[in-house]
Structures are given as C-alpha cells and as structure tokens.
C-alpha positions in Angstrom: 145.8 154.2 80.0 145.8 156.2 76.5 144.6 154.7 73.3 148.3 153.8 72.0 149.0 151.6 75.1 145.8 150.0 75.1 146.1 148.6 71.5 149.6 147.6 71.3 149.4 145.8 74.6 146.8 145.5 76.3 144.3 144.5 73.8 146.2 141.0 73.6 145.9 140.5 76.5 142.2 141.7 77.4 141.2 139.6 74.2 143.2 136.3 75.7 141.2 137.1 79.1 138.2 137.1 77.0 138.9 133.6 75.0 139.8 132.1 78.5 136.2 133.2 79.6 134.4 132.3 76.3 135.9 129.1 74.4 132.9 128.4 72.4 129.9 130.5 73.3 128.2 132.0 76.0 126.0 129.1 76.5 123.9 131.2 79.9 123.9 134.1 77.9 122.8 132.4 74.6 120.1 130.3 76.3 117.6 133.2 77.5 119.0 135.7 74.5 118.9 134.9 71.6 118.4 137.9 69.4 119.7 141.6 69.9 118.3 143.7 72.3 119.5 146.8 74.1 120.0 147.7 77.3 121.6 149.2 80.0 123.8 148.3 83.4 125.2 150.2 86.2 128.7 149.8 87.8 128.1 150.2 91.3 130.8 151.1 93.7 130.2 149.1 96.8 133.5 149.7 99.0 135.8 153.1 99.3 138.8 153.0 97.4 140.7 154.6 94.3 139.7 154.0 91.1 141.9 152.6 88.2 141.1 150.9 85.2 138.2 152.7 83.8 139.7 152.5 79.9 140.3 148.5 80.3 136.8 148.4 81.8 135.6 149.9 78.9 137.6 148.1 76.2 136.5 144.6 76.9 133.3 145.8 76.1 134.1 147.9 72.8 136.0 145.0 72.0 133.3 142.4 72.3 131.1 144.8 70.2 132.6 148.9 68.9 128.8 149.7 68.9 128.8 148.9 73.0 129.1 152.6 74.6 130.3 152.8 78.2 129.9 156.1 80.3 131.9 157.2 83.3 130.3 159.3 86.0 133.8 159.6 87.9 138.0 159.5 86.7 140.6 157.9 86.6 142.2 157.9 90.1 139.1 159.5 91.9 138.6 158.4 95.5 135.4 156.6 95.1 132.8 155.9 97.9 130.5 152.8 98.6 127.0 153.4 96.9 128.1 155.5 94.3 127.8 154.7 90.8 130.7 154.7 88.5 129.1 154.5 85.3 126.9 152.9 82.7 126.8 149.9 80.3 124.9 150.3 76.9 124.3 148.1 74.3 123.2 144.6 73.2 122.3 142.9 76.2 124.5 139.8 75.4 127.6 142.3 74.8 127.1 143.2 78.4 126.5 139.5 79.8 129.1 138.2 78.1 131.9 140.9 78.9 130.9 141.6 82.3 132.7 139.7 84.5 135.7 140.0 82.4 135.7 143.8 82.5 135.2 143.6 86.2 137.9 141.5 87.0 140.2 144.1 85.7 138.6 147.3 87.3 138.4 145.1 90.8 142.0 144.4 90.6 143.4 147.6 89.1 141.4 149.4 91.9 142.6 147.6 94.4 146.4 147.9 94.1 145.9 151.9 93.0 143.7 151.8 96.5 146.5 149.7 98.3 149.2 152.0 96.9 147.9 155.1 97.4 147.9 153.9 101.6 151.3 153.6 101.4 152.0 156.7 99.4 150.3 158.8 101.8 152.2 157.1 105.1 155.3 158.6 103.1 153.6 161.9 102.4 156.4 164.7 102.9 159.3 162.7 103.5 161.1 162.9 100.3 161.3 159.4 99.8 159.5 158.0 96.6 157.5 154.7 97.0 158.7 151.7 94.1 157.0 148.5 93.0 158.3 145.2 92.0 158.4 142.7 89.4 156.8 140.7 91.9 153.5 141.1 89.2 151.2 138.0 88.0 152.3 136.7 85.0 150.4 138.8 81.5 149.1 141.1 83.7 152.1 143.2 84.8 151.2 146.0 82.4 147.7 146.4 84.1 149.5 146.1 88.2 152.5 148.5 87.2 149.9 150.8 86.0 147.4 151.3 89.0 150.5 151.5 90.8 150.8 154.5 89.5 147.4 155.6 89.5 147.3 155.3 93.3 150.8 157.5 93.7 153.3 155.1 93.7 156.3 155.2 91.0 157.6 151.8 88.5 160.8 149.9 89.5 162.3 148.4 86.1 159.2 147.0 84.3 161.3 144.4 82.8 164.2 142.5 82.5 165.5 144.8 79.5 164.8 148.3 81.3 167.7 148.4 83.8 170.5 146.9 85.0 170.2 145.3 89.1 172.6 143.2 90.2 170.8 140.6 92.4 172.5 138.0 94.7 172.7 135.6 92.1 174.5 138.0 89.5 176.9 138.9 92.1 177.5 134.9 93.1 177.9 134.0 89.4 180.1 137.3 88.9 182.2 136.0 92.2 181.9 139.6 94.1 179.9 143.0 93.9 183.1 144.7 92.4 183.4 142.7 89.5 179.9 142.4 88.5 180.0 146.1 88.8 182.5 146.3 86.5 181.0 144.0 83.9 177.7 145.5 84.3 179.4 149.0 83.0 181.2 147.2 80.2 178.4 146.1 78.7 175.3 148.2 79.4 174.8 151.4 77.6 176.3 154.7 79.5 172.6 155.6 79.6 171.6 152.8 82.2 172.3 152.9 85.9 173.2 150.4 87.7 172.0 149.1 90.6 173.6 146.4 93.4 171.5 144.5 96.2 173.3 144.2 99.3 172.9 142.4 101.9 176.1 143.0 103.9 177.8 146.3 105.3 180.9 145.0 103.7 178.8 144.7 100.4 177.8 147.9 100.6 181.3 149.0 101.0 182.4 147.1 98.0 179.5 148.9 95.9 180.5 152.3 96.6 183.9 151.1 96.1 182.6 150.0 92.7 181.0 153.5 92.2 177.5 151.6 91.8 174.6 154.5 90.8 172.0 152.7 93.4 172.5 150.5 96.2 169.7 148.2 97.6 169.8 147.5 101.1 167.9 144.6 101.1 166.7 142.4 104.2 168.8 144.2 106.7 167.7 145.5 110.2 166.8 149.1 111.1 170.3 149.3 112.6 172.5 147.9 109.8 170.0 149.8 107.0 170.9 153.0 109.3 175.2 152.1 109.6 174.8 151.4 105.7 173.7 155.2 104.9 176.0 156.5 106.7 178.9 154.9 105.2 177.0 155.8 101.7 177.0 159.5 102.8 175.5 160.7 99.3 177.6 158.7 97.1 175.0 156.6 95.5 171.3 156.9 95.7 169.6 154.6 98.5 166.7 152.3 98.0 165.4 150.2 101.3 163.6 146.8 100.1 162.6 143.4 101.4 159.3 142.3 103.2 158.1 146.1 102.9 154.5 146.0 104.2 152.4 149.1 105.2 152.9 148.0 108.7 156.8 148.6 108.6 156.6 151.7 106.5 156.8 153.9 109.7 160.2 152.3 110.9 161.4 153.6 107.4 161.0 157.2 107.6 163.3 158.2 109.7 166.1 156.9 107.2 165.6 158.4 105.0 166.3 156.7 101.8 166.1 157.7 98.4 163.3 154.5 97.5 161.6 152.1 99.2 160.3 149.4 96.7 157.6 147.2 97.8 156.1 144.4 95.9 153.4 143.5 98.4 151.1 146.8 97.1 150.4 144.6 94.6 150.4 141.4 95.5 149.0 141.7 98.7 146.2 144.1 97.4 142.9 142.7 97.6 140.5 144.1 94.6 137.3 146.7 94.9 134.3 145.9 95.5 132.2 146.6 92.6 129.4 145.5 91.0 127.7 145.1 87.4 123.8 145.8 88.3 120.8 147.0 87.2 120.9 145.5 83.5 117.0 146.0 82.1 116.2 146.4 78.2 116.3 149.8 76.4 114.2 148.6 73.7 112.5 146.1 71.4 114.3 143.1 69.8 116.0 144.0 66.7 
C-alpha cells in the first residue's frame, strides 16, 4: 500500500483502531513502564501463508511514535514459512506494547485473505478466467480486505457503491424488468461505466442481451443452467459466474469458462496468519 493511500485513508482508520484499543491509557503498559526505554521485538511467522500488510504493520507503529523504526526481513506478497521471522520492532518499549496488538491484527487479517486468495487464484491458474471479490467486506475495513485481495492474485469487483453500475435483483424488481433497468441505467450513468445485470433466470439472461447489458451475472444457477446461459450469450456480453463461490466448487467452474468468477468468501471466510510479536528485551538505559 504506497504512502498516498496510506494517509488519505487508511490512517483514519488505523488511528480509530488505535482509540478503540486505547481510550485513556495503556494502564498494563503504564504500570511496569513508566519512563522511555528502548528496545526491540520480533515478528515471528508461525504458520505458511502470503504475506500482506507489511506498510499498515508498520504505520500503527510510526503513528503511535515517527521515531519507532520497523524492519522487514521479507515483501510484500512473499510466501512466508512457519519459524521464519518477518521483521523487527524498534523503539520505546511502550510504543511497541501499546501498538502491538493493533498492528497485528491487521497483518493477521490482511495475510490471511491474500493467503486465502492466492488458493483460489492458483486453482484457476491458466484458464483464462480472472478471480473477483465482493463487497461482502467488514464494515471500515474494506480498504485493507480489497487490498490483500490483491496481494494474493485475485482482482477488485466495484469497491463501492459509486464505482459501477450492477443491477441486482432488487434494481431490477423496483425497475419492473431487466430491460428497463437496462435502459435507465444507460440514461443516466456516464458512457464510461459498464453496466452490469444479475440474472437469475435463462429468460433473464435473454432479456439482458436483448438489453445489450456489457456483463451479465449468472448468479445462483446450476452447472447446467450456468452452461445453457453461455451458450445463448455466445460472446455478446462478458460472463461472470457468482453465488456461494467456495474453493471447493471452484473446479466445477472451469470448464465454463467464464469471463469472472467473483467470490466473497476469500475474504470473509479467510481465517488470519498466525503471527506473533516476540522477543521484546531493552536496547538500552532509561532515558
């Protein structure tokens, strides 16, 4: 995540984490330390996986204290094994107390949906077919999930409401049919923006190409409708297979060879790395 990104957004958002943690002190941390001293931690890798979130790590920390200096031993992305260690934490000893489990919550979570993702991706390997998130994300931290998607080879759906137009069951049910949501949706979006339709119906997906819709989501349908679908399709609008996508069903999906398959449980059913904050002695005297 470069510089720009990290202080227009996510720094809101990593200092809120931060406030949530510490309301009015660090009361453990305060107790046993009450002056500065420095030192040093290790972040220990304790379970293979893909890496992702190294700059957040390192910003709760540089935003607790700028004089706090955190080293990386690996990169962004790098396929990380248990025992290895990541990197080191130094600076005041209370900087690194206090930020810890805040920074590791992100770099647990990040790694785990760039580690779950990058299954996925690799299952898909060579078939042409490009693997899509969700906004199936947990609330203020959709910035940090769409992200390690990306890290572990997956691509973004829309990341908001305001990046693309798709017309979802409920659009088409207040619109009263695919056709004329279609047509309202080019009225009023820019010439710039596809637009997208979720069917759920052959005859839906009829309508849609009918329509002249730029992607059509077969959503929720069997292997044999998904397959009837394409055909009728035949090239006329990109393809994008969703709904209850899991790594387990991934291999019924090949062979149809869609343009997308988008698939919101890479992140929320990712667990998080296993890693660990360890090691923390003193560098020096009290200052």
């Amino acid at each position: 995540m470069n510089e720009v990104v990290l202080k227009l957004n996510a720094d809101p958002l990593i200092l809120s984490a931060l406030r949530e943690d510490v309301s009015s002190g660090d009361v453990s941390t305060d107790a046993i330390m009450p002056r500065t001293i420095l030192g040093e931690a290790e972040l220990i890798c304790k379970q293979d996986g893909i890496v992702c979130g190294l700059s957040v790590f390192k910003r709760v920390f540089t935003l607790l204290d700028p004089n706090c200096d955190v080293i990386f031993f690996c990169t962004e992305g790098q396929n990380v094994k248990d025992g290895q260690i990541l990197g080191k934490v130094v600076g005041d000893i209370r900087t690194i107390l206090t930020g810890e489990r805040t920074a590791l919550n992100y770099l647990q979570r990040m790694s785990g949906i760039a580690t779950a993702t990058h299954e996925v991706a690799e299952l898909l390997k060579g078939t042409g077919i490009t693997l899509l998130d969700t906004r199936k994300t947990t609330p203020n931290n959709r910035l940090f999930e769409k992200y390690a998607v990306k890290v572990g080879g997956g691509c973004n759906h829309r990341y908001n409401l305001s990046d693309g137009v798709l017309l979802k069951d409920n659009h088409i049910s207040a619109a009263g049919s695919v056709k004329k949501a279609v047509e309202m949706a080019k009225a009023y979006a820019p010439f710039v923006r596809k637009i997208e339709v979720e069917c759920e119906t052959i005859e839906q997906v009829k309508e849609a190409v009918e329509a002249k819709a730029d992607i059509i989501m077969l959503d929720n349908m069997s292997h044999e409708t998904m397959k009837q679908a394409i055909e009728w399709i035949d090239g006329r609008a990109q393809t994008e297979c969703s709904g209850n996508v899991t790594k387990e069903k991934i291999y019924m999906l090949k062979d149809l060879h869609v343009d997308f398959i988008s698939s919101g449980a890479i992140i929320y059913n990712a667990g998080i790395l296993d890693l660990s904050l360890k090691n923390l002695h003193p560098l020096g005297e009290e200052q």
